[in-house]
N, C-alpha and C positions, 0 to 999 in steps of 0.2 A: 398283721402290723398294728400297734396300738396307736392311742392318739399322738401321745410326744411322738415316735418316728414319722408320724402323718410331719406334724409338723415340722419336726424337723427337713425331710425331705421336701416338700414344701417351700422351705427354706433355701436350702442348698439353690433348687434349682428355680427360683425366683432370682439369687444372688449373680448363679449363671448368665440366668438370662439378663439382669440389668450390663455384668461387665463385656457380655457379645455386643450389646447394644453400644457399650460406650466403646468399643471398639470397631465398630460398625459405622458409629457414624464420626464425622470430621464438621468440623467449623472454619470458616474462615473468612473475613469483609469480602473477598474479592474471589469468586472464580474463574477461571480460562479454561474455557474449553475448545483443545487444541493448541499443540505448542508447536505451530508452523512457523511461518513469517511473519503472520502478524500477534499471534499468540504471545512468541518471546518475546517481541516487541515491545506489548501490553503490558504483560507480566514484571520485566524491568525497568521500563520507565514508572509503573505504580509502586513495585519497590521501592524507586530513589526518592519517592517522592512521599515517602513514610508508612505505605499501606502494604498489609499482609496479604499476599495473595500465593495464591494454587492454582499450579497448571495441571489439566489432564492430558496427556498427549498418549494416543496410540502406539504410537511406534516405540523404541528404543531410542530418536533420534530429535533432535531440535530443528525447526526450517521447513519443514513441509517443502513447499515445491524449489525454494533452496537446494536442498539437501536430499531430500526423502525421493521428492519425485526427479531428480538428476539434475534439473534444470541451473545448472550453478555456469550460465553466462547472461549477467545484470544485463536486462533492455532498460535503458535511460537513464537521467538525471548525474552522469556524470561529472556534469558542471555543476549540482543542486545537490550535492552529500549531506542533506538534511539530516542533522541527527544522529540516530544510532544509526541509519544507514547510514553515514559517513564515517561512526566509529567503525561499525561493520568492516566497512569497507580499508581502512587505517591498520587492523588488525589483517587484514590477506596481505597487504601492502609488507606489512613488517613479517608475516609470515613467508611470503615468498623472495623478500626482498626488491622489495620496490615497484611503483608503475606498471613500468615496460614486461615484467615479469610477468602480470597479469594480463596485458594483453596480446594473449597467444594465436587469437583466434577473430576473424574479422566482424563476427555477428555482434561485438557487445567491447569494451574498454575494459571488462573486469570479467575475467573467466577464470574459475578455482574449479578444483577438486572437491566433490563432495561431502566427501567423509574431513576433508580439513576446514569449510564451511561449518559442519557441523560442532565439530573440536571447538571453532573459535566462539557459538553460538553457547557453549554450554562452558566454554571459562567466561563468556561475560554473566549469562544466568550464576554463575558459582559464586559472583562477587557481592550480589544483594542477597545480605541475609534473612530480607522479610520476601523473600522470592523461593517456593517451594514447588517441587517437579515430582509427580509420580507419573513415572512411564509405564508402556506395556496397559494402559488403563484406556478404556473405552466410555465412551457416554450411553446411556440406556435413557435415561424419559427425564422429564423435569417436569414439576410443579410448584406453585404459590402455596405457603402452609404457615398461616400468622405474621405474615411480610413478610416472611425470608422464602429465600428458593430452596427446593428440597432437590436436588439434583442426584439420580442414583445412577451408579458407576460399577464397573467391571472389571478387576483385575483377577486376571488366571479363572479360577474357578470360585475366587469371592465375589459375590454383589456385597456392595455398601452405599451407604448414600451420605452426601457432603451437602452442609448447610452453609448458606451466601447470602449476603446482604446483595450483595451484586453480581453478577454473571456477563460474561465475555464470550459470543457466540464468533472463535474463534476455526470454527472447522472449516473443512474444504469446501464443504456441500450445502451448507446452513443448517445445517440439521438440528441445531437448537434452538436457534426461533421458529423452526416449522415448528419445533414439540411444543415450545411455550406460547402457539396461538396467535405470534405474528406474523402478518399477513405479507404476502409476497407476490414476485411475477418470476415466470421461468417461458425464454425464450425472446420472439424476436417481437418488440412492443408493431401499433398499427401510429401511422405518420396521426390521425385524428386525437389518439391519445396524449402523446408527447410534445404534438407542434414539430416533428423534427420533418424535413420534407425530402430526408433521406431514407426514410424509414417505409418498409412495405405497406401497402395499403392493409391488410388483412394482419392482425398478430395471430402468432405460431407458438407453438414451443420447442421451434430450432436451435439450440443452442451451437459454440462454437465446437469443431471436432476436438478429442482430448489425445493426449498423445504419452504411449507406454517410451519413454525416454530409455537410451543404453548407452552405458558409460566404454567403450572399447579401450582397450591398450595395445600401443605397437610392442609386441614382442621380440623386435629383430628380425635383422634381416635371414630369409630363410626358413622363421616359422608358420606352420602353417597351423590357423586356428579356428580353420573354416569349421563351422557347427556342423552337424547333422540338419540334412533337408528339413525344412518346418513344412507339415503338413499341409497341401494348399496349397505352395508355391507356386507361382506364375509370374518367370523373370517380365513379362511384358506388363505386369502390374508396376513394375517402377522405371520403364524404360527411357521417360522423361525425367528422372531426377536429374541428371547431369545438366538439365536447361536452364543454367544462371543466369541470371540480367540477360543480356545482350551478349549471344550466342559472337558476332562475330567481334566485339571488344577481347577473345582470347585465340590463341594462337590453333586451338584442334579440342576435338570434345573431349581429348585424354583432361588439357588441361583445366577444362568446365567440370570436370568430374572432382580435379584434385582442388579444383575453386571450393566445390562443394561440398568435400571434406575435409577443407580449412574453416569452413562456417562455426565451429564450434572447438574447434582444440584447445583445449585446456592444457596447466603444466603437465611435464611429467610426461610428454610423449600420450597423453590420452584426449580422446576424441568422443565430445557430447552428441548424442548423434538423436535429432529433435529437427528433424529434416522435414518441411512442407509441403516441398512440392515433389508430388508423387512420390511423398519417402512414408513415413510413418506414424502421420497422422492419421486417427480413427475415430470414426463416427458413434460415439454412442450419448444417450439419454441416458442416465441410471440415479436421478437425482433424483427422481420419488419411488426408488426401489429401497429393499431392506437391505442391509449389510451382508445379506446373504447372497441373493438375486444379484447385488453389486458384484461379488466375488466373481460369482460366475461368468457372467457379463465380462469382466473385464479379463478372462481368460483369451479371449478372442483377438483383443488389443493388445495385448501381449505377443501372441501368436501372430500377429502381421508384424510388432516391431521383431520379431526374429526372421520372418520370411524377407524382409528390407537386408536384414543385417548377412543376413547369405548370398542376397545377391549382392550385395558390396562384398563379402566376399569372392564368391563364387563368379558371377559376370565382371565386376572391374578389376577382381586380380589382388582386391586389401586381404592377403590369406593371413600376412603377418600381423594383423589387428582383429585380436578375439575377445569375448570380453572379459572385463576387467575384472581381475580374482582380489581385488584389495579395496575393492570400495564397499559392497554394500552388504552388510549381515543375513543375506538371505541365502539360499538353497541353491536358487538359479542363477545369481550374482546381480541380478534386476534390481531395481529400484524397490522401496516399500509399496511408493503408492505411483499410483498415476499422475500427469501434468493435467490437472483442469484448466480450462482456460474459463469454465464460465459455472455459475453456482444457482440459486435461488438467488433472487434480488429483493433484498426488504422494501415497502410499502413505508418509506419516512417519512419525516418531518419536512424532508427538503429531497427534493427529485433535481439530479445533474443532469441537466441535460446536453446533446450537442450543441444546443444554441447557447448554454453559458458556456461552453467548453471556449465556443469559435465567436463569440461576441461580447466577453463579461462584462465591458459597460455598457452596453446596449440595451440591458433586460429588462424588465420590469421587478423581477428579483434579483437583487445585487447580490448573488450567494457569493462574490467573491469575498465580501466581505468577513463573513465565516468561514473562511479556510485554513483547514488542519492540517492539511500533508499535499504535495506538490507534483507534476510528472511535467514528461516534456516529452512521453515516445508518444510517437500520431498513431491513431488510433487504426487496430492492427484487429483482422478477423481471419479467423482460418475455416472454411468453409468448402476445402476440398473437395472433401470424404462424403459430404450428403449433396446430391446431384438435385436433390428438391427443396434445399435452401435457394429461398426469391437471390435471385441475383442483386447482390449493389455492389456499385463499384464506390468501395472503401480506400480505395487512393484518391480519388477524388474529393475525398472531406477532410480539406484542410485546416488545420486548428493551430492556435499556437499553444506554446505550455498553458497549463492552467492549473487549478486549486479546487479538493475535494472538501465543501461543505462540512460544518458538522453537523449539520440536520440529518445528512444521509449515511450516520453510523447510530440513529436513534429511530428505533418502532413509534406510528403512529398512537400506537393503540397498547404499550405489552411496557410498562411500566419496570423498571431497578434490569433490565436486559440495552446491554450495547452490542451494536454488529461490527465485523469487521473481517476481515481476508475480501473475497470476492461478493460475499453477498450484501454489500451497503446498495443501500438506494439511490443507484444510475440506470440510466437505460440503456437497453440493449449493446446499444451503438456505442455507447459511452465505456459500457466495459471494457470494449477494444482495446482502451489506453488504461484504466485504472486495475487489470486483474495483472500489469507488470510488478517484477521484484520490487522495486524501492518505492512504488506509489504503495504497494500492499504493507513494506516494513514500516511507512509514513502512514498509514492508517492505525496500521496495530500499537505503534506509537502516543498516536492520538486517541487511540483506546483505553489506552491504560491510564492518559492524563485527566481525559474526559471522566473514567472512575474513580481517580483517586481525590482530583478534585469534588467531588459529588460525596464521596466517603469524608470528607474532612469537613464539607457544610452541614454533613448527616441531610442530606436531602437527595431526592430522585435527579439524576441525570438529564431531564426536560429542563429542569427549572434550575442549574446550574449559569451561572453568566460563562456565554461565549467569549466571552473578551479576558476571563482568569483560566479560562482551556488554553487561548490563542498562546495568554501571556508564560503560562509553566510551558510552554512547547518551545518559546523566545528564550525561555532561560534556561532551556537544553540544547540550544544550537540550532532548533528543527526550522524548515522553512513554514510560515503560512501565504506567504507571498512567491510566486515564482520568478521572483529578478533574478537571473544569470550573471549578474555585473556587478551586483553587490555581495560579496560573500560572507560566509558566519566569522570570519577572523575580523571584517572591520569594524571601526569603532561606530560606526554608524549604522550597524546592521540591522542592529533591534528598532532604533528610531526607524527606517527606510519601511522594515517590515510592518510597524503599525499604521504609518503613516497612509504605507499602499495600501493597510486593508481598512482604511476609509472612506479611501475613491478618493482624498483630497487632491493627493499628486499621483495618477495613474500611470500604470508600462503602458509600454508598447510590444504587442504581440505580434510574430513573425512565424506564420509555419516554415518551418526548414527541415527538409528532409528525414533524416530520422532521430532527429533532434531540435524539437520545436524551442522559440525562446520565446522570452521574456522579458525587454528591458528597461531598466530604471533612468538608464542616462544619467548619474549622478552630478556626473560636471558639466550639465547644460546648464543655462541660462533661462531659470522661465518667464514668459511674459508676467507682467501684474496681474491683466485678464487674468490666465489660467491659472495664477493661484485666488484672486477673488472666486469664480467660478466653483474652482475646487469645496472653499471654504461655508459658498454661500447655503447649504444644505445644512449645515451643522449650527448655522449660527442667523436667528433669523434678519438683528441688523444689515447683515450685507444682501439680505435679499431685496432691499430698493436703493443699493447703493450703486451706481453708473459710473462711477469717477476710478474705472482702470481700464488703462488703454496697452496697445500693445507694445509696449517701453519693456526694458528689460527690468525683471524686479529690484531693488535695495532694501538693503538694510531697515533705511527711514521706511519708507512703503510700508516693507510686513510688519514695522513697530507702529504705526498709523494706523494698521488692521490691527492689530492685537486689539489696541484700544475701541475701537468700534466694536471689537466681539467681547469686549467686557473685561480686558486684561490690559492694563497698561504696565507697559513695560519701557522703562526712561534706557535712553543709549549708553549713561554707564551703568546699569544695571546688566545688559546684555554683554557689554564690554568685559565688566568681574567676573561673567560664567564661561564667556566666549573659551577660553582654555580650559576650563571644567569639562567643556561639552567637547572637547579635542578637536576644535574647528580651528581650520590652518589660517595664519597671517593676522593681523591687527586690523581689528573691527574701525569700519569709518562708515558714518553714515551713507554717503553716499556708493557703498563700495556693490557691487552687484551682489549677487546672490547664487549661485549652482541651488542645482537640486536637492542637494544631498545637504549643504547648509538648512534651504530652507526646511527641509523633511524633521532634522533634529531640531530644529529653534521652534518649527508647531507640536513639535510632540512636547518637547519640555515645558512650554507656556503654555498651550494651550491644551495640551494632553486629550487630542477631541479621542483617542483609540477609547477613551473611559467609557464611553455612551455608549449605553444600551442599546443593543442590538434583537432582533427576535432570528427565527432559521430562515425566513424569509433575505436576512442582510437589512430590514427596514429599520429606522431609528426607533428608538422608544418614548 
């Protein structure tokens, strides 16, 4: 070969190699990794919000434990449709035809079919055009390389790797802040660490059991769809399921059985079968194993939700409910992945704990103040399946709704990375209530605002203001306040929502059963006290001011405090706005005040939601 062919070839396969390269690799501000619940979440609310972002998602499917893992009956917030959860949920409503339609089944107000959960997750992804989805795509390793993340990915039998200003650690297991070096907890915290005095004395790395979920369908009457014996069976492994609440509140155990196969029915004659007690929950750890070790592992979990499903066959007689041949793109008709109920837990900025859960004024850290997404189910642990999980009795810890931090979607330590699904930073005990559907879709939510705000200051997400998170989340309908009485349709919503996340004018929280509240009371009457009180933190003149007693508030009053906090505001001045700000009736000095008055007339004059906040909740 002479010189020119030297070089030319040379040539060629230099030319090659640069165009594999730029095909090899991808750009884009924003990545997700993982397009589960809170993935899609992230992904489209950073869309609407002007930023180009990339989802990676494993499967073929949007919603993770949504969709992927079957679990498609919402636990909570059904009075709190924060959001895209409440679009979410607006789109099954018009898909199935209304409310009642969805609630088929008595575990949850909103139970769908999976594969039409997922339908509706991937026409809302379809409608942002700066919102881009490659499926069938796995995550491999990440690294820091010149400020950006160098994240490398797997689809079929390509590796490639995508560059990001910023990354969304949106998987099941955490798997991408463990690769990117931030630091975590896995299992059950010790009471000395947390303060929580519900908590073991000793931590563990128990986590909650996970559960291989099956979607069943009645076939009619007559068919029989009973499977082949699953290897192992031992009908007296589930001999107690049929034990619903209070055995003798039903008529014979026929009808505790059909209780317990009403817990989950979804439209369409099909049955979510995600059963507790003594059904098909399973014990395993696999969140520091490889993706391989993982597979295997949960062969096993699999293998028990079929020995469950035979004998609901085979022992109670369900022969005409087999499973379902129209839900899920796989071999066996199972689910993609598993139901996790618990992950890695990041090491944040801000730790949830049960005592802000069940005390938020009380704390020395106000995280309510910083709150990004909202739940109200009581904090729920399934701890079956391992006989050497410490015992606590988790009914016993009552909480009312409460509000998740955005401290605890940010690494202490791992810089341009937000977390989100289950592994934010709460404890153990805390996860109980925050690994539900709509706390997780209000996370991923807040994930995406939290990035896209951060992309548009060009700065790191640490040092982004809480209070332009809180505000893009208000002007998407999201809750950061968990009031149940004020809803996103009123005119006073957004005012109620910053107000409360000052502590000015506080809820009141009520554990109730499996649906904890939160209330604002809009149309009380507050004392003058408690709005002095409220106020006196923000504004240092009213901290040696004495002169409010417990009279009901006016008009004149909070225009009297304006002015001592440095605002004066004269009574036709408030009178001009009074209809501006959609407040009912004709202003007169002396006229009382509701809550919901006063909440809008401090946020418009005195706007205290402006001031700086740190993850603490402490002023700046």
């Amino acid at each position: 070969m002479n010189r020119r062919m030297r070089i030319s070839t040379q040539c060629v396969i230099l030319l090659f190699s640069l165009v594999f390269s730029a095909k090899a690799q991808q750009q884009t501000d924003l990545l997700i990794v993982g397009g589960g619940a809170s993935g899609t979440m992230a992904g489209i609310q950073a869309a609407r919000m002007g930023v180009q972002a990339f989802i990676i998602e494993e499967t073929d499917w949007l919603g993770g434990m949504l969709t992927s893992a079957g679990v498609s009956a919402i636990d909570g917030n059904h009075r709190m449709p924060s959001g895209l959860w409440g679009e979410f949920r607006a789109h099954l409503y018009h898909y199935y035809g209304g409310p009642e339609k969805v609630f088929t089944g008595w575990v949850s107000n909103t139970l769908f079919e999976p594969h039409v959960g997922n339908h509706i997750l991937k026409q809302m992804a379809a409608k942002e055009p700066k919102l881009e989805i490659s499926y069938q795509t796995r995550f491999q390793s990440i690294r820091k390389e010149n400020g950006r993340w160098r994240v490398t990915v797997q689809k079929g039998r390509k590796t490639y790797y995508i560059e990001a200003k910023l990354v969304i650690d949106a998987t099941e297991l955490g798997d991408v802040m463990a690769a990117a070096g931030a630091k975590y907890d896995i299992g059950m915290d010790a009471a000395a660490e947390t303060g929580e005095a519900q908590a073991p004395a000793q931590s563990n790395d128990i986590i909650q059991d996970l559960t291989y979920v099956v979607v069943l369908k009645d076939y009619g009457k007559g068919a029989d769809k009973t499977i082949r014996k699953p290897e192992g069976y031992n009908a007296e492994e589930f001999r107690h399921s049929c034990d619903v609440s209070d055995p003798a509140s039903f008529d014979s155990p026929d009808n505790n059985c059909h209780k317990m196969m009403q817990y989950g029915r979804l439209p369409n004659n099909k049955y979510m079968i995600n059963w507790p007690k003594s059904g098909n929950d399973y014990y395993l750890n696999i969140i520091e194993k490889t993706p391989a070790e993982r597979a295997e592992a949960l062969k096993a979990a699999k293998l028990h939700s079929l020995r469950f499903i035979y004998y609901l066959q085979n022992a109670l007689g369900y022969k005409n409910l087999g499973i379902a041949d129209d839900e899920f793109p796989t071999a066996d008709k199972l689910p993609m992945i598993p139901y996790h109920r618990e992950s890695r837990r990041l090491k944040g900025e801000a730790l949830l704990t049960v005592n802000h859960v069940a005390k938020p004024y009380e704390q020395p850290q106000p995280l309510y103040r910083t709150g990004i997404a909202v739940g109200d189910y009581t904090i729920d642990h399934h701890h079956e399946k391992n006989p050497s999980a410490p015992k606590i009795d988790f009914v016993k810890i009552r909480v009312p709704s409460y509000n998740v931090p955005l401290g605890s979607l940010l690494p202490k330590d791992t810089d341009g990375l937000i977390v989100a699904e289950k592994s934010i930073s709460v404890t153990n005990i805390v996860n109980g209530a925050t690994r539900l559907q709509p706390v997780v879709l209000g996370i991923g939510q807040a994930a995406g605002a939290l990035a896209a705000t951060a992309l548009k200051h060009n700065t790191e997400p640490r040092k982004v203001s809480i209070r332009d998170v809180q505000q893009a989340l208000l002007d998407s309908k999201a809750y950061i306040m968990p009031f149940i009485d004020v809803p996103a349709e009123s005119p006073y919503f957004a005012a109620i929502q910053r107000v409360g996340a000052t502590g000015i004018l506080k809820g009141t929280g009520v554990p109730y059963q499996w649906a904890n509240q939160t209330w604002f009371y809009p149309e009380r009457i507050p004392s003058r006290y408690d709005v002095v009180e409220g106020l006196r933190s923000y504004y240092e003149p009213l901290r040696t001011f004495w002169g409010a007693s417990g009279e009901p508030l006016t008009l004149q009053f909070l225009l009297e405090l304006f002015e001592k906090c440095g605002k004066k505001i004269t009574f036709q001045q408030a009178e001009a706005d009074w209809g501006k700000l959609s407040l009912p009736g004709t202003p007169a000095a002396d006229m009382r005040l509701n809550r919901a008055a006063t909440a809008v007339l401090i946020d418009h004059y005195l706007d205290p939601f402006r001031r700086s906040i740190n993850f603490a909740g402490q002023l700046q």
